[in-house]
PDB file of N, CA, C, O and CB in Angstrom:
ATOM      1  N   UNK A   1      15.126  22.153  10.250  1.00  0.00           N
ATOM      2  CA  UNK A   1      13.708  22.334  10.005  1.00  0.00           C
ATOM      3  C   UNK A   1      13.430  22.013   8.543  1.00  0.00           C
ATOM      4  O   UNK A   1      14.113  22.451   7.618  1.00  0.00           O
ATOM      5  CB  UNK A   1      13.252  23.778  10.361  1.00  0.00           C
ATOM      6  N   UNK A   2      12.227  21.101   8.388  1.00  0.00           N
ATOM      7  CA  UNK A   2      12.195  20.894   6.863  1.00  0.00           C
ATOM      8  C   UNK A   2      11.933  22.136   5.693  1.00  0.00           C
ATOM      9  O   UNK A   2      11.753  23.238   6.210  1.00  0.00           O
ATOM     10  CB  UNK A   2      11.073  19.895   6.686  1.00  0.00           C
ATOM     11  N   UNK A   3      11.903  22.117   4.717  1.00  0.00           N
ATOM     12  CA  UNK A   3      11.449  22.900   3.717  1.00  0.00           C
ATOM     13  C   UNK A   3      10.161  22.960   3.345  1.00  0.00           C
ATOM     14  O   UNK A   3       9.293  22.867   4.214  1.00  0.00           O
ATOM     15  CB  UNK A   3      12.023  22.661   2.777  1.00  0.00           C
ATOM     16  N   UNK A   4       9.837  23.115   2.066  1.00  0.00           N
ATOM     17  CA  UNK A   4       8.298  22.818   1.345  1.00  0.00           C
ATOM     18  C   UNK A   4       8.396  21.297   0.632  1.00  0.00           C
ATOM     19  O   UNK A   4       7.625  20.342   0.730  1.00  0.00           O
ATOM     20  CB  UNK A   4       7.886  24.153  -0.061  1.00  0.00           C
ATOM     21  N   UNK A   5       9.879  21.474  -0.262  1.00  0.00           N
ATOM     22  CA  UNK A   5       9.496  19.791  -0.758  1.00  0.00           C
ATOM     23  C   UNK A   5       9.472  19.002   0.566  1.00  0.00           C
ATOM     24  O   UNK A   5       8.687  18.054   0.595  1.00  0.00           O
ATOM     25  CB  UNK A   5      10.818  18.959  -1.909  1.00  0.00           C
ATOM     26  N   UNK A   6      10.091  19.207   1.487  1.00  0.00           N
ATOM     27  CA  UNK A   6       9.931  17.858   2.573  1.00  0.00           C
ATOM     28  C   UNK A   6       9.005  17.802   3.174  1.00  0.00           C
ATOM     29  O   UNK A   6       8.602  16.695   3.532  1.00  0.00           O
ATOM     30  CB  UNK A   6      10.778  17.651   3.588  1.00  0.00           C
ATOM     31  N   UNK A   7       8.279  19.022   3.532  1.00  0.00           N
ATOM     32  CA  UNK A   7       6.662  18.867   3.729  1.00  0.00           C
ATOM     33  C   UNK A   7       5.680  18.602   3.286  1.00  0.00           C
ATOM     34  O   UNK A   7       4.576  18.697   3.823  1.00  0.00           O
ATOM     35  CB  UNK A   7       6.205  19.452   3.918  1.00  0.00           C
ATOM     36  N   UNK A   8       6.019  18.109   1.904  1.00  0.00           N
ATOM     37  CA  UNK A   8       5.077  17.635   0.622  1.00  0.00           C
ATOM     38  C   UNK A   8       5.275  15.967   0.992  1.00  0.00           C
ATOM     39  O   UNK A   8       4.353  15.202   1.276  1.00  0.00           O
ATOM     40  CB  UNK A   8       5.782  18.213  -1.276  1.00  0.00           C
ATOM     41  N   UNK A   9       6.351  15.710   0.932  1.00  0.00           N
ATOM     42  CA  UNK A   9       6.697  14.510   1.241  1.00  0.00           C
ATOM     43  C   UNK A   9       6.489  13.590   2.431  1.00  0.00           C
ATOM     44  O   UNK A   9       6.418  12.361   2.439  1.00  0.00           O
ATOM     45  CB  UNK A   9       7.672  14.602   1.105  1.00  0.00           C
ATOM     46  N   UNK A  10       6.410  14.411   3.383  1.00  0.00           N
ATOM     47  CA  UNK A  10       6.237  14.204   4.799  1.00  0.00           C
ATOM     48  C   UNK A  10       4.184  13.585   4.811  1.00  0.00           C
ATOM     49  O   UNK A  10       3.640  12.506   5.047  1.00  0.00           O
ATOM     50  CB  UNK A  10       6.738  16.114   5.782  1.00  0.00           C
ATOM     51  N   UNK A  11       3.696  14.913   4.437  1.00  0.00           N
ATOM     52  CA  UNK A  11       2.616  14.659   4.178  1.00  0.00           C
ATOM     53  C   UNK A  11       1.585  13.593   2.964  1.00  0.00           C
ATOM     54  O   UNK A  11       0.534  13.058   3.315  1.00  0.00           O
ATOM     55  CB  UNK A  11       2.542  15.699   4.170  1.00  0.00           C
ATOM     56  N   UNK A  12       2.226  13.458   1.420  1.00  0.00           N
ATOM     57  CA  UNK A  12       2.267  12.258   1.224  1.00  0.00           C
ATOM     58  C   UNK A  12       2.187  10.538   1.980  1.00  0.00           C
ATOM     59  O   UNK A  12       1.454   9.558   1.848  1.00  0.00           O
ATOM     60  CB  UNK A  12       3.058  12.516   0.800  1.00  0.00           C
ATOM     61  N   UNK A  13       3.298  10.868   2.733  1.00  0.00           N
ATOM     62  CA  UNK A  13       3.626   9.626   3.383  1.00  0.00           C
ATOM     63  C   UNK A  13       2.403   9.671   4.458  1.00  0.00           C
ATOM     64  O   UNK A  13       2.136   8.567   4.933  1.00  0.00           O
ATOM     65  CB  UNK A  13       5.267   9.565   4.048  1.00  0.00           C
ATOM     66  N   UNK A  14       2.022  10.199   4.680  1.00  0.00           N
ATOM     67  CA  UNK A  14       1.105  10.113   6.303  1.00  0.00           C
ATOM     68  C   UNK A  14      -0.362   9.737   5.595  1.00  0.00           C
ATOM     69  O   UNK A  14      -1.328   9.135   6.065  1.00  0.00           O
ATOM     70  CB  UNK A  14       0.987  12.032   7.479  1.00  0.00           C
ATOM     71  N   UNK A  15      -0.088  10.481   3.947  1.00  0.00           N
ATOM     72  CA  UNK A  15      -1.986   9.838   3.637  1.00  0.00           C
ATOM     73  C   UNK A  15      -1.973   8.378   3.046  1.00  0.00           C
ATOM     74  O   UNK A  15      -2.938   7.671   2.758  1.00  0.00           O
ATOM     75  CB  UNK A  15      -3.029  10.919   2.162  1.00  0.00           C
ATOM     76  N   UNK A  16      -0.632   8.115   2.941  1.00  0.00           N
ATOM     77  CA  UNK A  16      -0.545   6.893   1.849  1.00  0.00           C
ATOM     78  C   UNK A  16      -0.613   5.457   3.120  1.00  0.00           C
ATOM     79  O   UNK A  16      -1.014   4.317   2.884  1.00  0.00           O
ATOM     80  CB  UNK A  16       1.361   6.997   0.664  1.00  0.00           C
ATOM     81  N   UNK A  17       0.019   6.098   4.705  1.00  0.00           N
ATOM     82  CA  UNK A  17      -0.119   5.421   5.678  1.00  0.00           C
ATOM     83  C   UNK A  17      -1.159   5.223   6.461  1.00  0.00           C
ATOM     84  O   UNK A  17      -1.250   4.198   7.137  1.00  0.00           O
ATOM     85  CB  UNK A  17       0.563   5.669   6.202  1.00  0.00           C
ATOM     86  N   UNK A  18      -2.062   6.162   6.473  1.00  0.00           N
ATOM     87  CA  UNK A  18      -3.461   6.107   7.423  1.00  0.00           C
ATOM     88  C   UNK A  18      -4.413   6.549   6.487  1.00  0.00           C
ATOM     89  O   UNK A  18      -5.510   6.751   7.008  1.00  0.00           O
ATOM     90  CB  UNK A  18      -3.528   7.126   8.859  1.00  0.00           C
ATOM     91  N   UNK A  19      -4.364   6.744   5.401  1.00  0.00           N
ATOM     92  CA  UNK A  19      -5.692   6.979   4.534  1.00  0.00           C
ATOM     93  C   UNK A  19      -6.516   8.315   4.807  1.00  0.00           C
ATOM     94  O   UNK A  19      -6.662   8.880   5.891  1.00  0.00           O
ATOM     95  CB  UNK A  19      -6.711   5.764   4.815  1.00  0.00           C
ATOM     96  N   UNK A  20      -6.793   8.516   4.125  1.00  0.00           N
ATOM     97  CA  UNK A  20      -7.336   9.792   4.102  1.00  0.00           C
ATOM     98  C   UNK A  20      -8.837   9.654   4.672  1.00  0.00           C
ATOM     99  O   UNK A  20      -9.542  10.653   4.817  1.00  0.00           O
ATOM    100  CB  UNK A  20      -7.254  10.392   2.621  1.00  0.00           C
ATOM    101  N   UNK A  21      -9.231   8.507   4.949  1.00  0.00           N
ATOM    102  CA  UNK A  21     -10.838   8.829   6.012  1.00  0.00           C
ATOM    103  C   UNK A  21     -10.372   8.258   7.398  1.00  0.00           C
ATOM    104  O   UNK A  21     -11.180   7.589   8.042  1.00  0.00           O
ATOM    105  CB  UNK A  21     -12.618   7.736   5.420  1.00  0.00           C
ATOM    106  N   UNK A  22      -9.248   8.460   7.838  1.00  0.00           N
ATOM    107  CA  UNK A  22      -8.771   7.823   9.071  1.00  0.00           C
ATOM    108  C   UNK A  22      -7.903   9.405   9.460  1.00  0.00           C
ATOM    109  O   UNK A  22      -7.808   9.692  10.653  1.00  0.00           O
ATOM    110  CB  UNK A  22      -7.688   6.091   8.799  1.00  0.00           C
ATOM    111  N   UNK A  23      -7.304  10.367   8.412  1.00  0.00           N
ATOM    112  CA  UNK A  23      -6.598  11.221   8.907  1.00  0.00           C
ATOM    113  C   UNK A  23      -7.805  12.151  10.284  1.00  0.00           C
ATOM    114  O   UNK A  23      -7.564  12.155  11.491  1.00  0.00           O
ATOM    115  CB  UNK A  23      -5.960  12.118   7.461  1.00  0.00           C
ATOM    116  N   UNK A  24      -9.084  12.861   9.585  1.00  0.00           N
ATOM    117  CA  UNK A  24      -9.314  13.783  10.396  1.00  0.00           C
ATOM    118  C   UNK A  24      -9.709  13.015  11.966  1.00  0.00           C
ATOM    119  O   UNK A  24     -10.150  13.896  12.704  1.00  0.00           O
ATOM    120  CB  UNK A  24     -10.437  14.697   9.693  1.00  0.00           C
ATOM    121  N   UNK A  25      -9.681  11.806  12.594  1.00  0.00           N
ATOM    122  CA  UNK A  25     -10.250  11.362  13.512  1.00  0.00           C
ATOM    123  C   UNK A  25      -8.912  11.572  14.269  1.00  0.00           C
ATOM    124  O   UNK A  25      -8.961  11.986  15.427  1.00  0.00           O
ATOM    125  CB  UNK A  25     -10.988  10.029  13.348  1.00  0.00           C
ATOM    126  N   UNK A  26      -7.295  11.218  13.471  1.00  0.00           N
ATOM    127  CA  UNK A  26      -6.198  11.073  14.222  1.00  0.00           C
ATOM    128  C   UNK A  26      -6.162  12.663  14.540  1.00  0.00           C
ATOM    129  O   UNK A  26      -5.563  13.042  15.547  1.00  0.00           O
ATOM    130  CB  UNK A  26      -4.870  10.319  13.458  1.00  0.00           C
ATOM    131  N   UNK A  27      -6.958  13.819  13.478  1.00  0.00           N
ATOM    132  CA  UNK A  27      -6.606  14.883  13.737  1.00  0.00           C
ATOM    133  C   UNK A  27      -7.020  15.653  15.235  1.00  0.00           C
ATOM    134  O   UNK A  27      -6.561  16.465  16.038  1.00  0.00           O
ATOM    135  CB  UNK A  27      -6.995  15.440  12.662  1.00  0.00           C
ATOM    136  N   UNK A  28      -8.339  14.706  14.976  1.00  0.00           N
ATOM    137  CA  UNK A  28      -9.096  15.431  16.218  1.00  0.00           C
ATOM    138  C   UNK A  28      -8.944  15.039  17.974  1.00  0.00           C
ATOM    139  O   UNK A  28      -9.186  15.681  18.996  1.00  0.00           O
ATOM    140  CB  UNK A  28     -10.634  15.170  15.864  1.00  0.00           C
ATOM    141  N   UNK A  29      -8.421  13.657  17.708  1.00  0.00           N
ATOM    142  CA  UNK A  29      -7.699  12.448  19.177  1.00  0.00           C
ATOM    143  C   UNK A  29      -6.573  13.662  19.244  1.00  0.00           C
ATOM    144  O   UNK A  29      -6.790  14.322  20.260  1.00  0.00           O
ATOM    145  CB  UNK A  29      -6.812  10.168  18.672  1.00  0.00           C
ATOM    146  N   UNK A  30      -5.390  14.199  18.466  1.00  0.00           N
ATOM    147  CA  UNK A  30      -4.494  14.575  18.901  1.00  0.00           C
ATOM    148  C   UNK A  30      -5.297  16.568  19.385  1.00  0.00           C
ATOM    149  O   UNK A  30      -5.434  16.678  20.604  1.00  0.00           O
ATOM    150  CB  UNK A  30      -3.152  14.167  17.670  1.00  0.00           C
ATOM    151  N   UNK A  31      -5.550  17.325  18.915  1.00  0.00           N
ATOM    152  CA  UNK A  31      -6.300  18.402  19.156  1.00  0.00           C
ATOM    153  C   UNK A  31      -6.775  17.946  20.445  1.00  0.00           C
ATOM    154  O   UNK A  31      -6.576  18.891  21.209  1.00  0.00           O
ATOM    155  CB  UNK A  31      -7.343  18.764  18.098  1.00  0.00           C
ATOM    156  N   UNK A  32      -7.314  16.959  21.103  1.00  0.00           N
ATOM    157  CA  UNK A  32      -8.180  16.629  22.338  1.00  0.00           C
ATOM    158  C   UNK A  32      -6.732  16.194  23.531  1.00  0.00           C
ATOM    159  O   UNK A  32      -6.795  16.568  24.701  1.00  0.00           O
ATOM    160  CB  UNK A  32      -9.539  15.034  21.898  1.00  0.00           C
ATOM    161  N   UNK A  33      -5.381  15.294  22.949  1.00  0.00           N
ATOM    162  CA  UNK A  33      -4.433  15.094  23.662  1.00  0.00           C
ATOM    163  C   UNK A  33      -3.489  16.201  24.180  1.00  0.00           C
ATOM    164  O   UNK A  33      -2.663  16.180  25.092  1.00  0.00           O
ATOM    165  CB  UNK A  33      -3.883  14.275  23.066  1.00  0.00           C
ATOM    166  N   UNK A  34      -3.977  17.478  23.057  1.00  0.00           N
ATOM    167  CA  UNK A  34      -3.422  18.680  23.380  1.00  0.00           C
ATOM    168  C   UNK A  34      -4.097  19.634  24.569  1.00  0.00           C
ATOM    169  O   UNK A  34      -3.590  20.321  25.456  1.00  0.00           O
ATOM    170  CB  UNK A  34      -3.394  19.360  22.139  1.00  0.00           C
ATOM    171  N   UNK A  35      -5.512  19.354  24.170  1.00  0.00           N
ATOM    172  CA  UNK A  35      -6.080  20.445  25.028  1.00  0.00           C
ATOM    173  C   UNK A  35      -6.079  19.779  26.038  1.00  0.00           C
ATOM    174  O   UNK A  35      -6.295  20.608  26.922  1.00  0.00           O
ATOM    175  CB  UNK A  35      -7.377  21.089  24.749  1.00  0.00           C
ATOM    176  N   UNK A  36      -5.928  18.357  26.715  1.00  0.00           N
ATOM    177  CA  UNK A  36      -5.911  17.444  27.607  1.00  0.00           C
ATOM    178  C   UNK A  36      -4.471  18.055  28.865  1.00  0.00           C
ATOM    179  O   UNK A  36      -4.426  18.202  30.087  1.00  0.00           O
ATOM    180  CB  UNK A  36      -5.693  15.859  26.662  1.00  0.00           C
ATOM    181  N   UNK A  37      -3.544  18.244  27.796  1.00  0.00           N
ATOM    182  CA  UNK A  37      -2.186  18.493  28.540  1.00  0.00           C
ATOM    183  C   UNK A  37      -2.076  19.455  28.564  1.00  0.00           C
ATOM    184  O   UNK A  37      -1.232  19.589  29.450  1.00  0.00           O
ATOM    185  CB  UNK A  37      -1.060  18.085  28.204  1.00  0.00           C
ATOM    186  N   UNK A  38      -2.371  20.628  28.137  1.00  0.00           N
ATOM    187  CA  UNK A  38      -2.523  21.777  28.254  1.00  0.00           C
ATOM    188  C   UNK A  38      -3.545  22.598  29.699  1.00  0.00           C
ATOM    189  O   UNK A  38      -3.476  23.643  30.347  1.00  0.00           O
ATOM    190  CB  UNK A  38      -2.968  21.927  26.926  1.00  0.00           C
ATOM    191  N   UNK A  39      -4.591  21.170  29.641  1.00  0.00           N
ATOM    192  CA  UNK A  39      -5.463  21.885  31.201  1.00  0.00           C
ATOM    193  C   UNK A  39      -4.519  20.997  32.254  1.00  0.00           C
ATOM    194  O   UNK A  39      -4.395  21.289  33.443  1.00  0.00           O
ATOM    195  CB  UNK A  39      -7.714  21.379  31.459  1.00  0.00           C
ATOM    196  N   UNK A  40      -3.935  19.959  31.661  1.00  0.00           N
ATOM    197  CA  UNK A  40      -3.142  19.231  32.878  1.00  0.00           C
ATOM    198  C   UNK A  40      -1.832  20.106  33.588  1.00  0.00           C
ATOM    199  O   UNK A  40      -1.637  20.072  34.803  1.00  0.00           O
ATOM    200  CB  UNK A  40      -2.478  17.743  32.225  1.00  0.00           C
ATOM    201  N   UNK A  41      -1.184  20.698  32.874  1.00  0.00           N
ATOM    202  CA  UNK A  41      -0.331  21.542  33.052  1.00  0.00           C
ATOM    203  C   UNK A  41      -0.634  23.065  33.503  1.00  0.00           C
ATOM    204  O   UNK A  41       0.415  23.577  33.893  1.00  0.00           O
ATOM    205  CB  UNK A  41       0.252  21.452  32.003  1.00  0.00           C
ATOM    206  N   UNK A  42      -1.683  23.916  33.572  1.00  0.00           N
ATOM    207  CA  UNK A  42      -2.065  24.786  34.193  1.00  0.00           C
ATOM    208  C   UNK A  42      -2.837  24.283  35.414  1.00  0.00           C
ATOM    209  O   UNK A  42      -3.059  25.162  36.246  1.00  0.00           O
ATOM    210  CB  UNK A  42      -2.665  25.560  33.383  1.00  0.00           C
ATOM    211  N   UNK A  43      -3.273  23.120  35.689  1.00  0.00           N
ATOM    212  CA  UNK A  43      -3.986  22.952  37.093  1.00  0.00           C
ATOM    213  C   UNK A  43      -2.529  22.518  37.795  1.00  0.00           C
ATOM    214  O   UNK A  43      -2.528  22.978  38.937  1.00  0.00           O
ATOM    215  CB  UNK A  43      -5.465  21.610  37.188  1.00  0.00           C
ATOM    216  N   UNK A  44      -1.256  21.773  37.507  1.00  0.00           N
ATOM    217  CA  UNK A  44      -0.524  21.367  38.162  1.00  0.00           C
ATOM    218  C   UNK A  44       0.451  22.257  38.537  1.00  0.00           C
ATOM    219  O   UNK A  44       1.165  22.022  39.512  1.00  0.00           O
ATOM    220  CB  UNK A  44      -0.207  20.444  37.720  1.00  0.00           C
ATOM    221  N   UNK A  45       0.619  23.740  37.553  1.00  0.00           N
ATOM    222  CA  UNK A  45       1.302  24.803  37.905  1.00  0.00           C
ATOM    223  C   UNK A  45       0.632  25.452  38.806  1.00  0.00           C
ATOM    224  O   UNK A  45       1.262  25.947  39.741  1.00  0.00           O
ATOM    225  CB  UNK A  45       1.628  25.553  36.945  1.00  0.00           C
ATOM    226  N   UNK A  46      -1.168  25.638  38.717  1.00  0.00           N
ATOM    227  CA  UNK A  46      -2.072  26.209  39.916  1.00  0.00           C
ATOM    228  C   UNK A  46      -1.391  25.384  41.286  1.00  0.00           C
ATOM    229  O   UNK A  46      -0.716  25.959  42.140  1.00  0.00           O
ATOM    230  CB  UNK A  46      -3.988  25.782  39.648  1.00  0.00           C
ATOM    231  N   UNK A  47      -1.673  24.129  41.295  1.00  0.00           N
ATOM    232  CA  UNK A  47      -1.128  23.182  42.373  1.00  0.00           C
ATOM    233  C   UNK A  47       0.124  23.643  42.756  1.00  0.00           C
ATOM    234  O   UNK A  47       0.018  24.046  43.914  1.00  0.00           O
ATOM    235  CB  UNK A  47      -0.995  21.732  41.940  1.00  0.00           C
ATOM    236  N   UNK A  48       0.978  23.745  42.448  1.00  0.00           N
ATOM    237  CA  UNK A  48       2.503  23.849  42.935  1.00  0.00           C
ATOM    238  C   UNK A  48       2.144  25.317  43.392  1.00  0.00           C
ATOM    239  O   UNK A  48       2.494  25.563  44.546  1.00  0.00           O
ATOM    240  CB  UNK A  48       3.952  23.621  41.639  1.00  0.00           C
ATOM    241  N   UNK A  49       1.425  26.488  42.618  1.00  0.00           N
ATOM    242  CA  UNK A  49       2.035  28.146  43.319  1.00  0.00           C
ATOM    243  C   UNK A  49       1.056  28.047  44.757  1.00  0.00           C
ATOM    244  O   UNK A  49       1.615  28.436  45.782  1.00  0.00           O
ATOM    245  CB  UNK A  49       1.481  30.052  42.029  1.00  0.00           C
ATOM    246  N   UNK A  50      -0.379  27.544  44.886  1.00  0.00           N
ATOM    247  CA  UNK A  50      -0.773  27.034  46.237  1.00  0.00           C
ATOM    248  C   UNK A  50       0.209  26.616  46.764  1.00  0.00           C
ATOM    249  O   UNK A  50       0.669  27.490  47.498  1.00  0.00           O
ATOM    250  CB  UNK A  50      -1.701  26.076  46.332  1.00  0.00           C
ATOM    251  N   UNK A  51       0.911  25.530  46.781  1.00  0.00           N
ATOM    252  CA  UNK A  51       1.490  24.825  47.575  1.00  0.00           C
ATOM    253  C   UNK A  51       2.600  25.674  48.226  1.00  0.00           C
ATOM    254  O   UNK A  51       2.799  25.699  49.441  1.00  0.00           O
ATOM    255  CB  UNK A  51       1.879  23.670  46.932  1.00  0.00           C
ATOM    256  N   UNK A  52       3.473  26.533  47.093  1.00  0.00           N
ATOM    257  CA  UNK A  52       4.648  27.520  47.942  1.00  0.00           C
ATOM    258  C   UNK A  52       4.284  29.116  48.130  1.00  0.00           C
ATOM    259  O   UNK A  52       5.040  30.087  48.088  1.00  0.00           O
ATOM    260  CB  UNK A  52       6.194  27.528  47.020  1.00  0.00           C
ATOM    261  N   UNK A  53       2.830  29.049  48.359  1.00  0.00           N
ATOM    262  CA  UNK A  53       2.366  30.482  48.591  1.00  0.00           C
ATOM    263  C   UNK A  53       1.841  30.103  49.943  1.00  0.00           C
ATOM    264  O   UNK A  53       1.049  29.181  50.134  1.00  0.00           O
ATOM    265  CB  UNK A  53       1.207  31.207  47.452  1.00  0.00           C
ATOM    266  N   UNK A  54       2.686  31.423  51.498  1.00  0.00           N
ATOM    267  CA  UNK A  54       2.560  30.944  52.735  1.00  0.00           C
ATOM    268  C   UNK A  54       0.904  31.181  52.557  1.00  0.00           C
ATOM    269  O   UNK A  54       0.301  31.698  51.616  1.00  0.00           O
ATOM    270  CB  UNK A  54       3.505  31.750  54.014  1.00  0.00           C
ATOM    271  N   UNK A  55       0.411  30.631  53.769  1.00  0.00           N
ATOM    272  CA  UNK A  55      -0.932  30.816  54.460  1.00  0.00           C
ATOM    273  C   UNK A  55      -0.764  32.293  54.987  1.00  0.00           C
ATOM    274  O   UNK A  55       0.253  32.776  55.484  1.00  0.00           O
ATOM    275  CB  UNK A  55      -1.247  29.642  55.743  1.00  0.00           C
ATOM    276  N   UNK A  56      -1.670  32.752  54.826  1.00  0.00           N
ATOM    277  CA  UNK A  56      -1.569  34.429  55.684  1.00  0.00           C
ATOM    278  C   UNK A  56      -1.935  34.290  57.387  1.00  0.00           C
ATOM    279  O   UNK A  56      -2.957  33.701  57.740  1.00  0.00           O
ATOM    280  CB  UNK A  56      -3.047  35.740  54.901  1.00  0.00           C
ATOM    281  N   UNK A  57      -1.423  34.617  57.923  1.00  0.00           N
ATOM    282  CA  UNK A  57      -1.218  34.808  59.794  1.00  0.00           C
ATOM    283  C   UNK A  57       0.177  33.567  59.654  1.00  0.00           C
ATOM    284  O   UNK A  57       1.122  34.036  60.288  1.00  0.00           O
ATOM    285  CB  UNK A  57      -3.194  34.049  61.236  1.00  0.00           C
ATOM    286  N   UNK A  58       0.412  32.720  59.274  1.00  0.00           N
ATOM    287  CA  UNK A  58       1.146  31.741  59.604  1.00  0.00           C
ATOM    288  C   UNK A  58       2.746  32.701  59.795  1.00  0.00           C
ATOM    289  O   UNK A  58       3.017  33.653  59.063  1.00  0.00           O
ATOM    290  CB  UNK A  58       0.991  30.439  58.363  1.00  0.00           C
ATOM    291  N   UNK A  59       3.310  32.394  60.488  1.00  0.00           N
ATOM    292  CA  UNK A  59       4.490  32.529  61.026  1.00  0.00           C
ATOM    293  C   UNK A  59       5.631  31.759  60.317  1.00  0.00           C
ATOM    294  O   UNK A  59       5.663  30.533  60.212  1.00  0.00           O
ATOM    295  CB  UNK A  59       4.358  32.178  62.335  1.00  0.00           C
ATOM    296  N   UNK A  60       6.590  32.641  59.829  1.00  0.00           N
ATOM    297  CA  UNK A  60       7.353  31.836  58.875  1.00  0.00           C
ATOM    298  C   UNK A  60       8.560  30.796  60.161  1.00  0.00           C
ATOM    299  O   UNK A  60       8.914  31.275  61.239  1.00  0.00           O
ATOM    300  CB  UNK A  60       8.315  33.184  57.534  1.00  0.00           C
ATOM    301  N   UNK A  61       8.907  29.620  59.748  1.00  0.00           N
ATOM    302  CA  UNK A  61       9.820  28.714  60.458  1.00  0.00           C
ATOM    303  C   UNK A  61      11.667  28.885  60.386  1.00  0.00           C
ATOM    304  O   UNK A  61      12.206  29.401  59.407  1.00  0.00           O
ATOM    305  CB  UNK A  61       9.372  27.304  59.834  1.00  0.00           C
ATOM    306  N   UNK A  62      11.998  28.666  60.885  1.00  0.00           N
ATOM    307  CA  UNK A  62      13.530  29.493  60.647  1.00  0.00           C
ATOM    308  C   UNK A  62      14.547  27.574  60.581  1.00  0.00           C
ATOM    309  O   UNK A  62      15.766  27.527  60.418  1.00  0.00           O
ATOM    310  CB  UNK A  62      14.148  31.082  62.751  1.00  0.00           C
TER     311      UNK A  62
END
């Protein structure tokens, strides 16, 4: 895991690469790719516990 100098550095490099009026737009695309996969992944875990939760009256198969 980095430190503080390498997070100084890390961050340097990212404004010297995308500029500093280009950072908050990459900030906000990724914040939106998060909350994107984040609802993708609770509807697909909803999906799967439907899917292996029986129907009620149904008769289990042997």
């Amino acid at each position: 895991m980095p430190g503080g100098p390498e997070i100084w550095i890390i961050v340097a490099l990212v404004v010297v690469l995308f500029g500093g009026s280009r950072l908050p737009k990459i900030a906000r695309n990724l914040g939106r790719a998060q909350g994107e996969l984040k609802k993708g992944l609770s509807e697909g875990n909803a999906e799967v516990a439907k899917e292996s939760k029986p129907e009620s009256g149904a008769t289990p198969q042997a």
